[in-house]
N, C-alpha and C positions, 0 to 999 in steps of 0.2 A: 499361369497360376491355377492353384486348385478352386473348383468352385464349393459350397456347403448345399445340403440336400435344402429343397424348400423345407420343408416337413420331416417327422423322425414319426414312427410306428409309439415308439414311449420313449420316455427319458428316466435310462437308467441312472443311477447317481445316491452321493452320501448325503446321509444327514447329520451333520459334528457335533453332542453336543458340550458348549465349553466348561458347561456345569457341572460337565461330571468329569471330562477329562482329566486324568493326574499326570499326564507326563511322564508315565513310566516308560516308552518308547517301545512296547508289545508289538504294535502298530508296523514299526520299522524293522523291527528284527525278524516279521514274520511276513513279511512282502520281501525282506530282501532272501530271507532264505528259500521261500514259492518260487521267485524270478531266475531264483539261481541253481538250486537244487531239483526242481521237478520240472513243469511241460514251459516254462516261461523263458523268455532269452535271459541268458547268464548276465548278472549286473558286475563287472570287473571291480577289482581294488588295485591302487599301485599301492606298493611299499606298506600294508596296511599294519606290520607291527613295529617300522623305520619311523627317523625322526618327524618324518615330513609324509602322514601318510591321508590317500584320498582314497576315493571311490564313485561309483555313480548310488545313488539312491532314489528311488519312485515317490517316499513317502518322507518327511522330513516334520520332526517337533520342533519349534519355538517356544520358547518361555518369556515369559514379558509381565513384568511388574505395573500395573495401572492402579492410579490413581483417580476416582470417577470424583467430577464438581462435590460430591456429599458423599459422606461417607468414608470407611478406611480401604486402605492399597488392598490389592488383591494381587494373587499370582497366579496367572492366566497360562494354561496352555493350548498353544495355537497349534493344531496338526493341519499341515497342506500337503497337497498333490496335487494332479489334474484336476481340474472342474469338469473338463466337458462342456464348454459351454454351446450357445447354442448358436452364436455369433462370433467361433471361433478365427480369431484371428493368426490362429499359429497352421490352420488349415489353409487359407486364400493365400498367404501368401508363402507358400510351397512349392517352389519350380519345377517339382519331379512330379507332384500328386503320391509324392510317399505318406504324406501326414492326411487324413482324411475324416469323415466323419461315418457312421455308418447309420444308413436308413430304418433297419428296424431296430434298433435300440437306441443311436444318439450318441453310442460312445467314440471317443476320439483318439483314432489310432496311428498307427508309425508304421508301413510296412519298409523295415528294414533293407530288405534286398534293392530298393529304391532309392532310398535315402542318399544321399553325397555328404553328410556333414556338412552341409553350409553354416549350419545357425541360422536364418532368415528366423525360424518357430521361436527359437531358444526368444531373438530380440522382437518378436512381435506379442509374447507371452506377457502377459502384465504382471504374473502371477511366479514368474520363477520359475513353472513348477515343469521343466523339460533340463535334460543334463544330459551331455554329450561324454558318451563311454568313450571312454579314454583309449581303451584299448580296441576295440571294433571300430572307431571312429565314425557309428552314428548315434542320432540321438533318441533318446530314452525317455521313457514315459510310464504312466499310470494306465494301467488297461481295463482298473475297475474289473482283475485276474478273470478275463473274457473266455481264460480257459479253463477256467472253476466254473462257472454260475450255470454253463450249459452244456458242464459234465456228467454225461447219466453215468458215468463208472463211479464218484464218490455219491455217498451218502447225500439225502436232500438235504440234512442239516447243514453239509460243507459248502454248500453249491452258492457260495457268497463271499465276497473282497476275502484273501487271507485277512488284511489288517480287522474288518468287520466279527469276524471266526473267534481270533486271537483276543480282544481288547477284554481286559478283565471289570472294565470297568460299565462294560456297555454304554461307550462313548459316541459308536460309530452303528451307524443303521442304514441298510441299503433298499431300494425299493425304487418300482416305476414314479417318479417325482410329475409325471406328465398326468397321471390316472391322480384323481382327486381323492377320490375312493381308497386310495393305500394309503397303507398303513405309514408309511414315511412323510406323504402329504398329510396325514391327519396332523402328526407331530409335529410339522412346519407349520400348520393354522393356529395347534393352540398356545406353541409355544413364542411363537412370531419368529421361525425363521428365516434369514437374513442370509444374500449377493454380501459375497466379497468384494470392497470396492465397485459398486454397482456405476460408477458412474463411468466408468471404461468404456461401459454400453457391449459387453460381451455374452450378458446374459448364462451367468453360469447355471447348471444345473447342481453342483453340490448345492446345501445350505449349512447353514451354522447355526446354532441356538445360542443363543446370547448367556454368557452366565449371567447368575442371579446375585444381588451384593449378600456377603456374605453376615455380615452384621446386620442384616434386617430380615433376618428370619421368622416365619410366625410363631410367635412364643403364646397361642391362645392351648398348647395343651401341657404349658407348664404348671403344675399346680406352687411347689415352695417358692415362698418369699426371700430373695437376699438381703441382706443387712440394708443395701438402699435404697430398698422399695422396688428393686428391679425382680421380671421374673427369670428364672436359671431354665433353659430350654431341656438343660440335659437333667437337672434334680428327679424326675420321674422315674429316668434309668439308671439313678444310683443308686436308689433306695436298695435294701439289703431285703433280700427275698424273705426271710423268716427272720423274727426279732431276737429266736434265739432258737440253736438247733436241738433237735429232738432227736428218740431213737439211738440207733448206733452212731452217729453222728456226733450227737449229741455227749455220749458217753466218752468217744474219742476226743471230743475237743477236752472234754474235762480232765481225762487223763493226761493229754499232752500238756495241758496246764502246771500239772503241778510236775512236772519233770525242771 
């Protein structure tokens, strides 16, 4: 079996947050077109416009309807991949030493030419987050694009996850999660985040920011009153910029009036 490094140099890794996430699936469209279309191993489809069509994918959205003890449902999206963790259990037990971990960054990898397709990873994975290519017949992973981040040929702005590049919502933030000091560790302190299933005891390195309920927003810079004594969060940003327009503006609205 494979062993794990004592130690890693950093711990490369995402930080999710689900506050802001929308589930538009950016994320997935642009990790599978990097893996497939540029330096990344090609991620196969069968049948993918037939009745019964699949594929491998790195990155995958959930959507899930929750209900927290107080308060109203919310609708959550969940994006997964690899963690990386640091207790990787889809590494140890690997009989080729094709799935591995690497010492100076931590991230956790597949060297394909090794690989036999057992699954051993896929069922040691708590997380899912490994899929065996159908058509190559090994299996597949998140590389945290290992062949972006320490590409001096693209631009420094690129040099990070596609799905990170891509997210319009700036959902997804990448950073040494081991250095306290980054900027990704700051975001996990103050926002508290959170192991996936931490109790697996795998120690991932992604984290996740917890969304926030959506109905108890700070309303201290509402100023209009509504009918029930409540304050209107948004009343600030509806008010109408000018009470009435002036100049040529002005003269056009008047004229389109009386047409």
């Amino acid at each position: 079996m494979t062993s794990l490094p004592e130690t890693t140099q950093r711990k490369m890794g995402l930080v999710i947050d689900l506050d802001t996430c929308v589930g538009c699936h950016a994320c997935v469209v642009s990790c599978k077109g990097w893996n497939t279309e540029n330096y990344g191993a090609p991620l196969s489809d069968q049948d993918p416009y037939g009745a019964d069509p699949s594929g491998t994918f790195l990155n995958r959205i959930h959507s899930y309807e929750v209900q927290p003890d107080q308060g109203a449902a919310q609708l959550i999206h969940f994006p997964k991949s690899c963690l990386h963790c640091e207790d990787a259990p889809c590494v140890t037990v690997c009989p080729t030493g094709a799935s591995y971990k690497r010492v100076e960054d931590g991230i956790v990898l597949v060297n394909e030419t090794d690989c036999i397709g057992c699954g051993l990873c896929a069922w040691a994975c708590p997380y899912g987050a490994r899929e065996m290519d159908a058509a190559e017949g090994v299996m597949k992973k998140c590389t945290l694009c290992v062949d972006r981040i320490y590409n001096e040929n693209l631009p420094e702005v690129d040099r990070v996850p596609a799905c990170v590049r891509t997210c319009p919502a700036g959902a997804r933030h990448f950073g040494d999660l081991g250095d306290p000091d980054s900027d990704v560790s700051k975001l996990v302190a103050e926002r508290g985040g959170m192991d996936l299933m931490p109790e697996q005891g795998t120690k991932p390195v992604n984290k996740y920011l917890p969304p926030r309920p959506k109905d108890q927003m700070d309303r201290t810079a509402a100023t209009a009153p509504k009918p029930d004594g409540q304050i209107d969060v948004l009343a600030p940003f509806l008010k109408p910029v000018a009470e009435e327009p002036k100049g040529f503006i002005g003269w056009l609205d008047k004229a389109l009036e009386k047409l």
